[in-house]
C-alpha positions as CSV (number, residue, x, y, z in Angstrom):
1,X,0.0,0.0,0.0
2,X,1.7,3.2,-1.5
3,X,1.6,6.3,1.3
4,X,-1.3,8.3,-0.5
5,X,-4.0,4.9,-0.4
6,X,-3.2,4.7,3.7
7,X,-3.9,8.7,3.8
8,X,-6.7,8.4,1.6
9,X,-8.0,5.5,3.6
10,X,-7.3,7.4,7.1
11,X,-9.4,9.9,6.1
12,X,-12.0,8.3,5.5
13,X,-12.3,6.5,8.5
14,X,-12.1,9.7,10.6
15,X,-14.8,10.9,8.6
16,X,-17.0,8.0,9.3
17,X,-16.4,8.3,13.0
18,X,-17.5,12.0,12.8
19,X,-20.3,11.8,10.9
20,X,-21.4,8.6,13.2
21,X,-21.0,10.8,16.1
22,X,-23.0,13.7,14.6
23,X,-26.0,10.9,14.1
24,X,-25.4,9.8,17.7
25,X,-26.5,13.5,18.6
26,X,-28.5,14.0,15.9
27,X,-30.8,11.3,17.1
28,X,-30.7,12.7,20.8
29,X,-31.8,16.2,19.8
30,X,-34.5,14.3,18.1
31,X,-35.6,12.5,21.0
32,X,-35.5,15.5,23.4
33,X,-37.5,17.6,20.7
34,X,-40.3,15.0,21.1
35,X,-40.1,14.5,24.8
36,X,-40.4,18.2,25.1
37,X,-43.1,18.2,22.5
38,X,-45.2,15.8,24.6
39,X,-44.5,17.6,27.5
40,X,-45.6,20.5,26.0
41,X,-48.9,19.4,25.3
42,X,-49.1,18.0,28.4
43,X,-48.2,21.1,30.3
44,X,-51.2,22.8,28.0
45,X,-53.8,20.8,28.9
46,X,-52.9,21.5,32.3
47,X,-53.0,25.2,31.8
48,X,-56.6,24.8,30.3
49,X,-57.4,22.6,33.3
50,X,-56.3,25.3,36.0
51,X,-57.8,28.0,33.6
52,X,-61.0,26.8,34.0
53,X,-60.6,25.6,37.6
54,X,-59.8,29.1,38.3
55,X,-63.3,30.3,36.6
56,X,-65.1,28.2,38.7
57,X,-64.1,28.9,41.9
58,X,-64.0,32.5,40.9
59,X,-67.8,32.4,39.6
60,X,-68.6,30.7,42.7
61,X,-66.7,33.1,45.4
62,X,-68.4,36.0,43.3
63,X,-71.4,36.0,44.9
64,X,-69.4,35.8,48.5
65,X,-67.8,39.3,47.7
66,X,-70.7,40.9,46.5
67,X,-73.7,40.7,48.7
68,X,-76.7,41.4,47.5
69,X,-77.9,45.0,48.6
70,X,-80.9,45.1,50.9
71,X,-83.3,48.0,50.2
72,X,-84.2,50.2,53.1
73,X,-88.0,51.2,53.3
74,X,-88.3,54.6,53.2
75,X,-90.2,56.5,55.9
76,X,-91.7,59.6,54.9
């Protein structure tokens, strides 16, 4: 093997090894991105849960804060 097929060769076995190690991480980002997609939707559904927790209790203290006003008869 002449000095230029053992370069050639070389160099392509580091490039192999990074490009596999730029799949390896490819193919975490990938599965974070979906774990924090699910998550996501997750964490919204939640949100629309405690949104409208929140207006029910509120509709239902309303009436606490507010009483109803008692008219006075007038004496004249």
């Amino acid at each position: 093997m002449s000095g230029a097929e053992l370069l050639l060769s070389l160099a392509g076995v580091v490039t192999m090894m990074l490009l596999s190690i730029i799949a390896y991480f490819l193919k975490l980002l990938i599965q974070d991105t979906r774990q924090l997609r699910d998550e996501l939707a997750k964490l919204k559904e939640l949100f629309y849960r405690l949104e409208a927790e929140q207006a029910l209790i509120k509709e239902v203290m309303q009436p606490a804060r507010n009483p109803p006003a008692y008219k006075t008869a007038r004496r004249t």
